[in-house]
C-alpha positions as CSV (number, residue, x, y, z in Angstrom):
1,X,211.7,127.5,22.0
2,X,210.0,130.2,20.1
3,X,210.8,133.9,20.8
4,X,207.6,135.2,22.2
5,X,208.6,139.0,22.3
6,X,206.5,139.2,19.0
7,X,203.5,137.8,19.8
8,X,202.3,137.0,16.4
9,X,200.6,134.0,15.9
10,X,202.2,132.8,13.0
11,X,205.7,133.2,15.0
12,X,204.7,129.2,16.1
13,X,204.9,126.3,14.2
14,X,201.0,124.4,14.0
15,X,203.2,121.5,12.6
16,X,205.2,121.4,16.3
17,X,203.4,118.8,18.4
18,X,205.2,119.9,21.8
19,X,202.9,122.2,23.6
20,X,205.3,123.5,26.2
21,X,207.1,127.1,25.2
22,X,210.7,127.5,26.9
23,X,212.2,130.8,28.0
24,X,214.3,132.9,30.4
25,X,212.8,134.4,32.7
26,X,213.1,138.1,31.1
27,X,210.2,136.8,28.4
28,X,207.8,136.4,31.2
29,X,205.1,138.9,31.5
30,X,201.1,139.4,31.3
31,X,200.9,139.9,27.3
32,X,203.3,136.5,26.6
33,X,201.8,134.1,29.1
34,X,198.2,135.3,27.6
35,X,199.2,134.7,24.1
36,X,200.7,131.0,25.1
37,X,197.4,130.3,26.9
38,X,195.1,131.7,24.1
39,X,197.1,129.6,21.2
40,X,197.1,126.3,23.7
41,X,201.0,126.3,25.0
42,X,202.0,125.7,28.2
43,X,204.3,128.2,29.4
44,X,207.9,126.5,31.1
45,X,209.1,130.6,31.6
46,X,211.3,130.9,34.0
47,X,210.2,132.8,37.0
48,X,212.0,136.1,38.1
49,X,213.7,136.6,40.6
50,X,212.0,138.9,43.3
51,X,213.5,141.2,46.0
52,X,212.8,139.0,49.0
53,X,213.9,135.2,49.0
54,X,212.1,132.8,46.2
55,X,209.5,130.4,47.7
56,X,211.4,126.9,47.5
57,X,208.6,125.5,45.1
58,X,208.8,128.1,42.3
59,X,213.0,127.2,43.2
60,X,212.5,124.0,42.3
61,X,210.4,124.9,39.1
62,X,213.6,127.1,38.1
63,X,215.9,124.7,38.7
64,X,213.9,121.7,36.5
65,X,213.6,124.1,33.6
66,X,217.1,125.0,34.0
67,X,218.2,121.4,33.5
68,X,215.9,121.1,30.1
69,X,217.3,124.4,28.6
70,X,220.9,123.7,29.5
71,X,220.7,120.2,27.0
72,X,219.4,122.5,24.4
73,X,221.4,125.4,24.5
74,X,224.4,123.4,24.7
75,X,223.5,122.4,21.5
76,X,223.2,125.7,20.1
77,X,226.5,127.2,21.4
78,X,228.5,124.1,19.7
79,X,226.7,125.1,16.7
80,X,227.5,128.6,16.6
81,X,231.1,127.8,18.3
82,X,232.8,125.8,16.9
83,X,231.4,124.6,13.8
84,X,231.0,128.8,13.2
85,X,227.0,128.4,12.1
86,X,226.3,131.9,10.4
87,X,222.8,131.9,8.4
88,X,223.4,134.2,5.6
89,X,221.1,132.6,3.0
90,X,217.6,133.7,0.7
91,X,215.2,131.9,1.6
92,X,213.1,129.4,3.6
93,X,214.2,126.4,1.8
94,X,218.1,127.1,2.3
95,X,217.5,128.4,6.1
96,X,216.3,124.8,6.5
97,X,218.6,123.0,4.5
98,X,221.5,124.7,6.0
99,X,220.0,124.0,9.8
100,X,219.3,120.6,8.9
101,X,222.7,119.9,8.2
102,X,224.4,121.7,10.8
103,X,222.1,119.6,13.3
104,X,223.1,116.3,11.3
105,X,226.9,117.2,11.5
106,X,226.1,117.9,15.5
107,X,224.4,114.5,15.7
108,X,227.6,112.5,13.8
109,X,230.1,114.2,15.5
110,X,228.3,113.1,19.4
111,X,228.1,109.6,18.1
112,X,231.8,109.6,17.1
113,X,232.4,111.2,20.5
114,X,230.6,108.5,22.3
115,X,231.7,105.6,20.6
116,X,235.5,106.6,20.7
117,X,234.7,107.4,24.7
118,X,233.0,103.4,24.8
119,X,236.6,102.3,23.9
């Protein structure tokens, strides 16, 4: 996900080989979906909501985008929960290093959870 409010190119990663940009629907306008189409992304933006009942395709299109950004921002919330991630750091190199870790203690502590649940 990047945040597409600031539509400056070098706000995405060239090094990120998915081309799909995930949002809620309140990043969805004119200017965004233009920049994801002009850089190559394929926009998975939520759709509004509109004042007279949604069309059961663009439904369905919410509700598969829905499922993808749940796994992810599940992830997220336990991160800033419970293991209380705060970046307060100078620097690239410690933002990342700091991340990194975070998501490796994330990964150990779902494997633990899964094995002990195998039992």
């Amino acid at each position: 996900m990047i945040d597409t409010t600031n539509t400056d190119p070098g706000n995405t990663d060239p090094g990120n080989t998915g081309s799909g940009v995930w949002a809620d629907g309140a990043y969805r306008s004119k200017a965004n979906e233009a920049f994801l189409s002009r850089h190559g992304l394929t926009s998975q933006i939520h759709r509004r909501k509109p004042t007279k009942p949604m069309p059961a395709h663009i439904k369905r299109g919410n509700a598969t985008r829905s499922k993808v950004r749940a796994a992810i921002e599940h992830v997220f919330a336990q991160q800033k929960g419970a293991m209380a991630l705060d970046i307060r750091v100078i620097g690239l190199v410690r933002t990342r290093a700091k991340i990194g870790l975070a998501n490796l203690t994330y990964t150990m502590r779902r494997l633990l959870w899964h094995e002990r649940r195998a039992r």
